[in-house]
LOZAZA-967071 format. One record per residue (C-alpha): residue number from 0; x, y negated, z. Coordinates in steps of 0.05 Angstrom, whole numbers. Example, Ala and Ser with C-alpha at 12.3 -4.5 7.8 and 13.67 -1.06 7.14 Angstrom:
(0,(246,90,156))
(1,(273,21,143))
% end
This chain:
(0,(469,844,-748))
(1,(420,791,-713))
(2,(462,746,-724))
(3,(485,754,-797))
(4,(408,757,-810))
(5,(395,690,-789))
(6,(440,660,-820))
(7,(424,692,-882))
(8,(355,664,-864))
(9,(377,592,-852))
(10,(416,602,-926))
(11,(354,626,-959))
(12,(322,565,-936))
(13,(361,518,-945))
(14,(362,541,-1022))
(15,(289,543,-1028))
(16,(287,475,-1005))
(17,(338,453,-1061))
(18,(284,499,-1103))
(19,(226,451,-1078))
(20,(266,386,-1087))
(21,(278,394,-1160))
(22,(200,422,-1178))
(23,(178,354,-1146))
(24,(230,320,-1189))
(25,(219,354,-1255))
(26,(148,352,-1235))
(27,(141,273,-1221))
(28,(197,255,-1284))
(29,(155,301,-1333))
(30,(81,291,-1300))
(31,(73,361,-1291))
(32,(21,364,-1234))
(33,(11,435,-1248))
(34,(89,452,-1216))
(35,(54,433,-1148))
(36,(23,507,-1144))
(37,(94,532,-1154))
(38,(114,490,-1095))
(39,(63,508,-1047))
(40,(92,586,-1034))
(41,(162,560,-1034))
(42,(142,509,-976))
(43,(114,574,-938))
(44,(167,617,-941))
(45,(210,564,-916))
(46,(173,556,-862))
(47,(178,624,-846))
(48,(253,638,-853))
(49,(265,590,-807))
(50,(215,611,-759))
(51,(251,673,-772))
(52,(316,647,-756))
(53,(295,613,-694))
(54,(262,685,-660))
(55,(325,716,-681))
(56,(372,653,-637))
(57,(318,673,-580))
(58,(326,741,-592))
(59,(413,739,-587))
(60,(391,698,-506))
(61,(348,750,-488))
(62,(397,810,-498))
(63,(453,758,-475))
(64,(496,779,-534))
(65,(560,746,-514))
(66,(592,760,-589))
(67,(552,702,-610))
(68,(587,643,-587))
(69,(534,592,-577))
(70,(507,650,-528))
(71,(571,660,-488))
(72,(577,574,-482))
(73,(499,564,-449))
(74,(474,635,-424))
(75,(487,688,-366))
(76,(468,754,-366))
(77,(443,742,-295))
(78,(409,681,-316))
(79,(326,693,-309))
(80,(288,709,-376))
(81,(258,635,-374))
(82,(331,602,-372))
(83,(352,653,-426))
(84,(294,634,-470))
(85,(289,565,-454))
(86,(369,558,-464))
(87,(359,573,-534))
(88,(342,501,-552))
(89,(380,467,-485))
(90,(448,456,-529))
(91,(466,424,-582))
(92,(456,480,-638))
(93,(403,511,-622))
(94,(357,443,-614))
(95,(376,425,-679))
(96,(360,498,-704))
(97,(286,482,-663))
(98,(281,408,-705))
(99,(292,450,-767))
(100,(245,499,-748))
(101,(193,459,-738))
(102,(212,417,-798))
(103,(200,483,-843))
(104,(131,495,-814))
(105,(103,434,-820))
(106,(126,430,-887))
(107,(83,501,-896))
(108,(39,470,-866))
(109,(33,408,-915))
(110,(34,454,-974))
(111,(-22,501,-952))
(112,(-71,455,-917))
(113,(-57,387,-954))
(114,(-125,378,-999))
(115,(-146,301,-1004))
(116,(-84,277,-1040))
(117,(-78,273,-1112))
(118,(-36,329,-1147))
(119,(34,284,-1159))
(120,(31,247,-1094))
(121,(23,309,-1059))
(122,(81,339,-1098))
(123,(130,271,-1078))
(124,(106,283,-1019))
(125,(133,354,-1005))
(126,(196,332,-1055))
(127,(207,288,-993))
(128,(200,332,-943))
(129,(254,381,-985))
(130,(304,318,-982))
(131,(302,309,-910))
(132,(301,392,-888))
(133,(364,391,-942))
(134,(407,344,-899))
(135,(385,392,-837))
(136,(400,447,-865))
(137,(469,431,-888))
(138,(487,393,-813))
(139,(470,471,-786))
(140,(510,508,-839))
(141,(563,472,-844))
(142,(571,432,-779))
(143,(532,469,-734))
(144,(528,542,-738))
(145,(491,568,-684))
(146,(498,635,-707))
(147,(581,637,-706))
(148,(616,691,-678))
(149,(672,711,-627))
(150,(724,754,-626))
(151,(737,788,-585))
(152,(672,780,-536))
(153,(681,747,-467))
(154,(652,799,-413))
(155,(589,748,-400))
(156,(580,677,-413))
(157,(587,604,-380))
(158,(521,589,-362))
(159,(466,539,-370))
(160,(478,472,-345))
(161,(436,473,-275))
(162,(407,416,-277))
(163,(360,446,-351))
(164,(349,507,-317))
(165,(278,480,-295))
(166,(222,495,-330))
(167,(210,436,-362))
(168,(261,450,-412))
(169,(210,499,-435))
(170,(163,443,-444))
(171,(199,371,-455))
(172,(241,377,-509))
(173,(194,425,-558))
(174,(139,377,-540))
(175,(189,310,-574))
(176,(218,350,-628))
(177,(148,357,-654))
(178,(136,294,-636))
(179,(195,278,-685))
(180,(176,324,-745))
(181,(111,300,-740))
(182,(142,228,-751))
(183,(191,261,-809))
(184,(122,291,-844))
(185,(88,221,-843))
(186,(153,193,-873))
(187,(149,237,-937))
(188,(76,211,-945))
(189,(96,137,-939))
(190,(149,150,-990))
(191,(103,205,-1033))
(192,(58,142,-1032))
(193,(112,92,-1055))
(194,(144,136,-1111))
(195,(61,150,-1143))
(196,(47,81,-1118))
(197,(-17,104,-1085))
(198,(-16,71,-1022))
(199,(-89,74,-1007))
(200,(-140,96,-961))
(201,(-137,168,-979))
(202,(-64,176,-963))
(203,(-78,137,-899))
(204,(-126,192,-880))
(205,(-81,246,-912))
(206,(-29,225,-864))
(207,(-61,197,-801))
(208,(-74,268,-763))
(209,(1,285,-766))
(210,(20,216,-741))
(211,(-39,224,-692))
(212,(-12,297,-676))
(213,(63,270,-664))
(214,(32,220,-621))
(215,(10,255,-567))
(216,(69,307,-574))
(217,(118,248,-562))
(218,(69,215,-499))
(219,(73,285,-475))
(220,(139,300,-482))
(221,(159,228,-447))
(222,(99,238,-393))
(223,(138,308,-376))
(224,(213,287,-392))
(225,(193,226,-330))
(226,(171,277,-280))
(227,(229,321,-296))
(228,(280,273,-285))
(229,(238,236,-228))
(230,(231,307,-176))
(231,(303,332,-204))
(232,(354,287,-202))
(233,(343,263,-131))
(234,(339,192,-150))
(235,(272,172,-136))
(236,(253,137,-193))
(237,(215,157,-257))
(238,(248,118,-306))
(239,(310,77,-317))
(240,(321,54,-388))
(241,(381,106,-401))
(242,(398,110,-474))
(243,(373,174,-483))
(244,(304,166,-450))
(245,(304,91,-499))
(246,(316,153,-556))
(247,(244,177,-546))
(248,(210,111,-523))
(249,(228,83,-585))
(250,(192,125,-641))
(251,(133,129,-591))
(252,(131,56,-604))
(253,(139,56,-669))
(254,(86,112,-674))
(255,(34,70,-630))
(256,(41,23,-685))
(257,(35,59,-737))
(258,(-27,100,-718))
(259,(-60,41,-703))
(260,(-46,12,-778))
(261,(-61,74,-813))
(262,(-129,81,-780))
(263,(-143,12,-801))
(264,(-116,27,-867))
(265,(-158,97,-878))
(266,(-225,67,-857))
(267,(-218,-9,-872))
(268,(-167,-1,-927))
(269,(-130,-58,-900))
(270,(-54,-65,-872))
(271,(-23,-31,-930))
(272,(45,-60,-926))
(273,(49,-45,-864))
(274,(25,19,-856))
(275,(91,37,-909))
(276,(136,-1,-865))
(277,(125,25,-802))
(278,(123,97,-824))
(279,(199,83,-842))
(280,(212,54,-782))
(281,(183,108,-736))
(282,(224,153,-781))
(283,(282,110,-767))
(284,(283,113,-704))
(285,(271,191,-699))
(286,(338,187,-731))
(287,(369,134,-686))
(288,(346,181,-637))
(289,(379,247,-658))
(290,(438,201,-669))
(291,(452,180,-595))
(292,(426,247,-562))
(293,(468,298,-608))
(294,(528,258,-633))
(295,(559,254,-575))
(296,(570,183,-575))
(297,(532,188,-505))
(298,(552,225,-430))
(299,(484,250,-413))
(300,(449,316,-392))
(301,(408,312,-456))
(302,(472,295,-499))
(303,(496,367,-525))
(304,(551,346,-580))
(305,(620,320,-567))
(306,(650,333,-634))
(307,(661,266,-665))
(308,(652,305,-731))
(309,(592,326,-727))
(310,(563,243,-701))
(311,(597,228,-763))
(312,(557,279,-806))
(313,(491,253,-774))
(314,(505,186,-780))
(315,(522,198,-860))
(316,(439,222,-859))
(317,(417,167,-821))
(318,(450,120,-875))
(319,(419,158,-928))
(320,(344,182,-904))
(321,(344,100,-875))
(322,(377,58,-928))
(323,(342,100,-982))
(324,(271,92,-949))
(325,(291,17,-941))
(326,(312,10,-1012))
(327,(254,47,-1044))
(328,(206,4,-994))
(329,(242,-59,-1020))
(330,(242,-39,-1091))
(331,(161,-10,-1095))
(332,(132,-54,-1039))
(333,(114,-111,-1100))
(334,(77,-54,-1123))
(335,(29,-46,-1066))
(336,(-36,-83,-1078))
(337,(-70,-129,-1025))
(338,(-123,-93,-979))
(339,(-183,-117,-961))
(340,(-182,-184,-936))
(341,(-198,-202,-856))
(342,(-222,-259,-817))
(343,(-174,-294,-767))
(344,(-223,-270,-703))
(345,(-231,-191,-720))
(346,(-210,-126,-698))
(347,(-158,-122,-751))
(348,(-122,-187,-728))
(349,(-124,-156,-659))
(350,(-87,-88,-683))
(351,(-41,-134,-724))
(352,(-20,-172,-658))
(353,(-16,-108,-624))
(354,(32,-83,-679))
(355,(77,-146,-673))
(356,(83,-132,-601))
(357,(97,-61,-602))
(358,(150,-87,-651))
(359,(184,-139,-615))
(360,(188,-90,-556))
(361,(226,-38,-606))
(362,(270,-93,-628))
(363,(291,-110,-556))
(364,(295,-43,-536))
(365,(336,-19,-589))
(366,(384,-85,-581))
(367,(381,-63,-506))
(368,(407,11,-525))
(369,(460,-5,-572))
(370,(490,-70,-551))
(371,(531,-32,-496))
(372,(556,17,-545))
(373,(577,-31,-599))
(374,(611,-73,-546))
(375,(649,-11,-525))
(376,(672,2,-601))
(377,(704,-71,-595))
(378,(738,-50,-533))
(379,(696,-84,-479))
(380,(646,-50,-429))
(381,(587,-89,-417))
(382,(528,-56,-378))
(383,(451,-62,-403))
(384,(408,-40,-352))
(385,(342,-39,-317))
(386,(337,-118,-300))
(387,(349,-131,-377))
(388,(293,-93,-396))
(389,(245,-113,-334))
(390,(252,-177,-346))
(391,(255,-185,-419))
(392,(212,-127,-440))
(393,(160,-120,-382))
(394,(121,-196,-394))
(395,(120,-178,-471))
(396,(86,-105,-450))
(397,(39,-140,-405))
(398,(16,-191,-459))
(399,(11,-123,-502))
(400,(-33,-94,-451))
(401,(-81,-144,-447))
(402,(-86,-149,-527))
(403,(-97,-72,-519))
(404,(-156,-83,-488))
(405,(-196,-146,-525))
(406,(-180,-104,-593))
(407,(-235,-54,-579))
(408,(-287,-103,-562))
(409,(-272,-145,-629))
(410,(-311,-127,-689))
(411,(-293,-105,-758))
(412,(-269,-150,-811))
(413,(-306,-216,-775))
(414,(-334,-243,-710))
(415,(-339,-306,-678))
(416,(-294,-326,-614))
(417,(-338,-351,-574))
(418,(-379,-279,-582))
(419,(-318,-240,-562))
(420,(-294,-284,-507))
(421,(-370,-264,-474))
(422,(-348,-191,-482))
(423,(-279,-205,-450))
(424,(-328,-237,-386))
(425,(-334,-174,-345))
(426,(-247,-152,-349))
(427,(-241,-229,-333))
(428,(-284,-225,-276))
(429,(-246,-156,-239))
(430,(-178,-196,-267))
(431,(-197,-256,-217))
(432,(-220,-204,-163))
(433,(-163,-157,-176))
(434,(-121,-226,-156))
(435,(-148,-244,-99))
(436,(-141,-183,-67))
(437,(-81,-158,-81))
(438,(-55,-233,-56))
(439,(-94,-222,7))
(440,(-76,-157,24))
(441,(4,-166,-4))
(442,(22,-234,-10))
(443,(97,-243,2))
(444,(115,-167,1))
(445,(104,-163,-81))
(446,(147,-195,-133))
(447,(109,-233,-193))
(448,(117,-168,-246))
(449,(78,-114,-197))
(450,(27,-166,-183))
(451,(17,-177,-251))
(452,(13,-108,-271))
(453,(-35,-92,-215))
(454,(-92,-147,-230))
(455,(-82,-132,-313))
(456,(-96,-59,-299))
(457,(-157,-70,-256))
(458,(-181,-112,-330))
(459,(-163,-71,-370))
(460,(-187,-3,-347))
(461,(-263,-41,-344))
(462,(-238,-69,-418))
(463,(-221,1,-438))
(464,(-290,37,-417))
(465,(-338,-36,-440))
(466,(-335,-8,-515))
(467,(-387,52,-483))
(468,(-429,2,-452))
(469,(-501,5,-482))
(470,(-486,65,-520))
(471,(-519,139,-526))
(472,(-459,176,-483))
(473,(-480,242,-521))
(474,(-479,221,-597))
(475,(-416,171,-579))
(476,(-370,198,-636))
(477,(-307,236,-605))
(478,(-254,190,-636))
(479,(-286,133,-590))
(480,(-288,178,-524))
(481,(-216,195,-546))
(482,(-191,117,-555))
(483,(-230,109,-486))
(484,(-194,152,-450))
(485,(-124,128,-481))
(486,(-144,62,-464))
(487,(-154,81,-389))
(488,(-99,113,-389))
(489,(-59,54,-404))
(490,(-89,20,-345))
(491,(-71,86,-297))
(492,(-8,92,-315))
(493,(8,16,-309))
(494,(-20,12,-240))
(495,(22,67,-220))
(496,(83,36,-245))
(497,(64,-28,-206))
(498,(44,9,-152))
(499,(115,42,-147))
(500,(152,-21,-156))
(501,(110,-53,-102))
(502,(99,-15,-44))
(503,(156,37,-42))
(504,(183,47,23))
(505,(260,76,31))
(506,(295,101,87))
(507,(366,131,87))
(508,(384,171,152))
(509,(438,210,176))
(510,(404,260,230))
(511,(412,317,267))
(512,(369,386,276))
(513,(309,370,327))
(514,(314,297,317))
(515,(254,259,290))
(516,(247,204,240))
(517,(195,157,231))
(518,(180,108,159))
(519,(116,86,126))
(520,(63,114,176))
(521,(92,190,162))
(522,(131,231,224))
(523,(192,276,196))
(524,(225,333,252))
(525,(280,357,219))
(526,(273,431,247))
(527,(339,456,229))
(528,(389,482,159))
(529,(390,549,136))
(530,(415,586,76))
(531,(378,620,24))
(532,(393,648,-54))
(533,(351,649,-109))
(534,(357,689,-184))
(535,(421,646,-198))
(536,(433,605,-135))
(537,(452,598,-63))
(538,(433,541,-25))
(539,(428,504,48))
(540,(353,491,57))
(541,(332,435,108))
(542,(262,460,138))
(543,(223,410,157))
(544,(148,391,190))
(545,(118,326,176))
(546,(51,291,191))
(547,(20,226,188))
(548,(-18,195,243))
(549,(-57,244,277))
(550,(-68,301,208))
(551,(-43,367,208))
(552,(26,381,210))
(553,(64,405,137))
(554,(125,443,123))
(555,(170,416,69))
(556,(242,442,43))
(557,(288,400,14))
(558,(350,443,-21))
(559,(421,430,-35))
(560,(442,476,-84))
(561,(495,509,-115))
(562,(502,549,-174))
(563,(564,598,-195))
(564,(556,592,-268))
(565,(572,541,-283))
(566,(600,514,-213))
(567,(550,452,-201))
(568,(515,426,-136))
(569,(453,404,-154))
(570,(390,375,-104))
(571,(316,401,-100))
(572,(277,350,-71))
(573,(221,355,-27))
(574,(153,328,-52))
(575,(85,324,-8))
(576,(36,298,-61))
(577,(-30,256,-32))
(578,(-82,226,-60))
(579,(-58,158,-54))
(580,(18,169,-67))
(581,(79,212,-57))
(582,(131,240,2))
(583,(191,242,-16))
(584,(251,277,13))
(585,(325,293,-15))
(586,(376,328,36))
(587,(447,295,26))
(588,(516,324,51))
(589,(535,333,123))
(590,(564,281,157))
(591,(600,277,220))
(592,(580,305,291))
(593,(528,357,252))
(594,(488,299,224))
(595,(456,306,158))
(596,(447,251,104))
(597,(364,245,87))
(598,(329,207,40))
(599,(258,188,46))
(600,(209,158,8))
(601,(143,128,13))
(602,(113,117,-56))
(603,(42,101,-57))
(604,(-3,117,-126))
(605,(62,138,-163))
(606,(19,200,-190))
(607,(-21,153,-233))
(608,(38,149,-276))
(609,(40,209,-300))
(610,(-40,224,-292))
(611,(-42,164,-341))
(612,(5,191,-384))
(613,(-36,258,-396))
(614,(-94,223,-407))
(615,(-65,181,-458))
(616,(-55,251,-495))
(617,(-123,273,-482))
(618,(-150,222,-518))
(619,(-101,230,-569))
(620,(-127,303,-573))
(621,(-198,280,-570))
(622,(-191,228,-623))
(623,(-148,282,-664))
(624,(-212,326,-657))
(625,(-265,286,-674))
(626,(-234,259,-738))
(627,(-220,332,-757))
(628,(-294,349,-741))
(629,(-320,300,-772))
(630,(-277,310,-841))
(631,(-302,388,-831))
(632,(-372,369,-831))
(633,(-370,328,-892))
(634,(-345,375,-937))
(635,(-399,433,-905))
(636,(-448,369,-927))
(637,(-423,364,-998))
(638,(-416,435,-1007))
(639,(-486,448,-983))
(640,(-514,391,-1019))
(641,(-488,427,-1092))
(642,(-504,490,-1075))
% end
């Protein structure tokens, strides 16, 4: 009966959501603010039947009950406990059951927490969220079941794809559906906002901390989806500009953008328009997004659905979330009043080039993604890949970086050039350093990109931290340590990628047991190949022992392995992490005469990638904190101040 009650949950809210739809409209048509109290306990039990519904899916993994048939397609009895509850959102129903999930709690979350906002936009706002949940809902009831049973039972299931039975699938895709929802929630603000027509600064600050909050869920959930694919699919690389990881760079983009305008927006009242527009477009492209991964119009690990159906059925939402946010944008925009007005040379010009940037890359990105599969439709292949996007999208992110970091040390509303270009002095000066060394130390061995990315880091992590300069560390606000830190982060992470595009080193070998291999300063003895079995696995381990110079001697184990069910080989590679970069080793097949194929590589400072990544999301967190805090206090002022 686990199942039956699930989907009796998923039923129950999906009606309460048509329930909260129509109190928002009768609400908004007849000005009855006072329906919004009937709407806030209908938002929370949502949010709890399909929190319900989702332990329940987990529940049906955990006792492997092979009657339900999403079970019996993705689990094993013999699978571990992490695989079984981690396979609960690594197919196609059951993520979409996690993105409704989440959407039903924030939603709660909106009703019960939501204060600052008047009465009837708060009420369009949760109307909105209703809309959106409604077309989820009926995708998973009528599309998607993931409660549907079989008869008769198969004896035990198929298995988890091997290559998600890591544990980042605990951790990566939770951390972007959030990321997602989060984007969906700021959505029904912008259009809550639109439909009252009060786009102001108090529903800019109503609905910055969910965009901040989907923010660093989506920089997390990229930062951790990169190391996944980088240490699992033997590749050696961290990134390259597949469709699907394009699905999550994109509404990180757009959300960049739109955090930026909404803080400008709650605290300077300024950027209106665009604050509205880019809260559609981030929502857009969450859409775009759930379109590629889960319609099956893509062959990918991450891509779940191959019923043409059911890309049809999401396709019909994106048409109708996106061209109605578009057409109520174009039809209430005229109503939006001017902010307040800026001077050419100010902070707010800064954030607007920033935004323009962060567009353009979108655009090109998104023209990138699709252009191959529109080609296709027409009945010719034509093949976007990484040179595209280096070439075309890495000069425009470099320019973006370098914006990035003169924004913070331009002042509010006015300043004077000349004024900020003596602030920019310092990153110029480790900019004209940062060039001459790395051309001394690397000239010839490092194309024009790396180099450039290497001297505009060294600027802009002194450009990140110069806002600090001449301040009291200890009463420095927590928003400003937190846009420090994401700052710097930038400049780690952008060193690392130029470090990794630089200075790699490869070597592909075909060697026998005893022999020794040489590359990049490090010694490899490849000791010998033996076989071992895991939970779910068997594989042929290659031990080996590795030093550089005259250090210590280390044992690493690359693994080639194989896994019953389903039948896949996948690799393990081996990874010997320094401070100043990364071993890398992936055991091939066996060649002739009892050779073995290797892979090795050298990749110096490829860490900071991911080091920068997380501390983007710190200071995410930290700037999430400190607004909070400081909201907290204010009302513990006022209160105290009439009592």
């Amino acid at each position: 009966m686990i199942a039956e009650a699930g989907l009796a949950a998923l039923w129950l809210a999906a009606a309460l959501a048509f329930l909260q739809l129509a109190l928002a409209w009768f609400g908004l048509v007849g000005g009855k603010d006072d329906l919004l109290s009937a709407m806030r306990p209908v938002a929370v039990a949502q949010g709890v039947l399909t929190a319900a519904a989702f332990l329940l899916l987990i529940t049906l993994f955990v006792q492997s009950d092979m009657s339900v048939a999403l079970v019996a397609a993705n689990s094993h009895s013999m699978k571990p406990w992490l695989y079984k509850v981690a396979g609960t959102w690594g197919n196609h129903e059951g993520s979409m059951l996690l993105w409704v999930t989440v959407m039903g709690v924030a939603g709660a979350a909106v009703a019960l927490f939501e204060r600052a906002l008047r009465r009837d936009t708060h009420m369009a706002t949760l109307g909105a969220q209703a809309a959106i949940s409604l077309g989820f809902y009926a995708f998973l009831l009528f599309a998607s079941n993931p409660f549907a049973r079989l008869d008769p039972a198969p004896p035990d299931g198929q298995g988890l794809n091997p290559l998600l039975q890591d544990p980042g699938l605990a951790f990566h895709p939770p951390t972007l559906y959030i990321g997602y929802v989060g984007l969906s929630v700021a959505f029904s603000f912008a259009v809550g906002a639109l439909l009252t027509r009060r786009v102001d600064a108090a529903f800019a600050k109503a609905m910055r901390p969910w965009v901040l909050a989907a923010w660093i869920m989506l920089t997390l959930g990229i930062t951790a989806g990169s190391y996944w694919a980088y240490y699992e699919l033997g590749w050696g690389g961290w990134w390259f500009w597949d469709p699907v990881e394009n699905a999550s760079l994109m509404p990180w983009l757009a959300a960049t953008a739109l955090l930026h305008s909404a803080t400008v927006l709650a605290t300077r009242d300024a950027l209106r328009a665009w604050t509205i527009m880019l809260a559609v477009v981030a929502f857009s492209m969450s859409m775009v997004g759930t379109f590629l991964v889960r319609s099956g119009i893509l062959t990918s690990v991450h891509a779940f659905a191959v019923d043409p159906q059911r890309g049809t059925f999401i396709l019909g939402l994106l048409a109708l979330y996106i061209g109605g946010a578009l057409a109520l944008f174009g039809f209430r925009i005229g109503t939006v009043r001017e902010g307040a007005q800026f001077e050419l040379v100010s902070r707010e010009t800064m954030l607007v080039v920033n935004n323009l940037l962060l567009t353009v890359i979108l655009g090109l990105v998104l023209i990138g993604t699709l252009y191959p599969l529109m080609t296709e439709a027409f009945g010719h292949k034509v093949s976007v890949g990484p040179p595209y996007f280096d070439r075309i999208v890495g000069p425009i992110t470099l320019v973006l970086v370098i914006a990035m970091a003169a924004g913070p040390l331009t002042r509010w509303r006015k300043d004077r050039a000349k004024a900020v270009g003596g602030r920019m002095l310092a990153p110029a000066i480790i900019l004209l350093a940062a060039a001459i060394a790395v051309s001394a130390l690397a000239w010839g061995r490092i194309g024009v990109l790396p180099f450039l990315g290497l001297v505009i880091a060294a600027a802009v992590a002194v450009g990140s931290v110069a806002p600090l300069w001449k301040r009291n560390l200890r009463r420095t606000p927590l928003f400003t340590w937190g846009m420090v830190i994401a700052h710097l982060g930038c400049a780690v992470s952008l060193a690392g990628m130029a470090s990794d595009s630089a200075f790699t080193v490869e070597k592909l070998v075909a060697a026998k047991p005893g022999e020794t291999i040489s590359t990049a300063g490090w010694t490899l003895r490849f000791d010998r190949i033996v076989p071992v079995a895991g939970d779910n696995w068997t594989a042929l381990q290659g031990d080996m022992t590795v030093w550089r110079g005259n250090g210590a001697p280390i044992a690493i184990h690359p693994q080639s392995r194989f896994f019953t069910n389903p039948p896949t080989t996948t690799t393990e590679a081996a990874l010997l992490t320094r401070w100043n970069g990364q071993l890398y080793v992936v055991l091939g097949q066996e060649a002739e005469r009892g050779r073995w194929q290797l892979r090795i590589w050298w990749k110096p400072f490829v860490t900071l990638i991911w080091l920068g990544g997380i501390m983007i999301a710190l200071g995410g967190a930290l700037a999430l904190l400190g607004r909070e805090r400081r909201g907290w206090m204010m009302k513990i002022r006022k209160r105290s101040a009439w009592a």
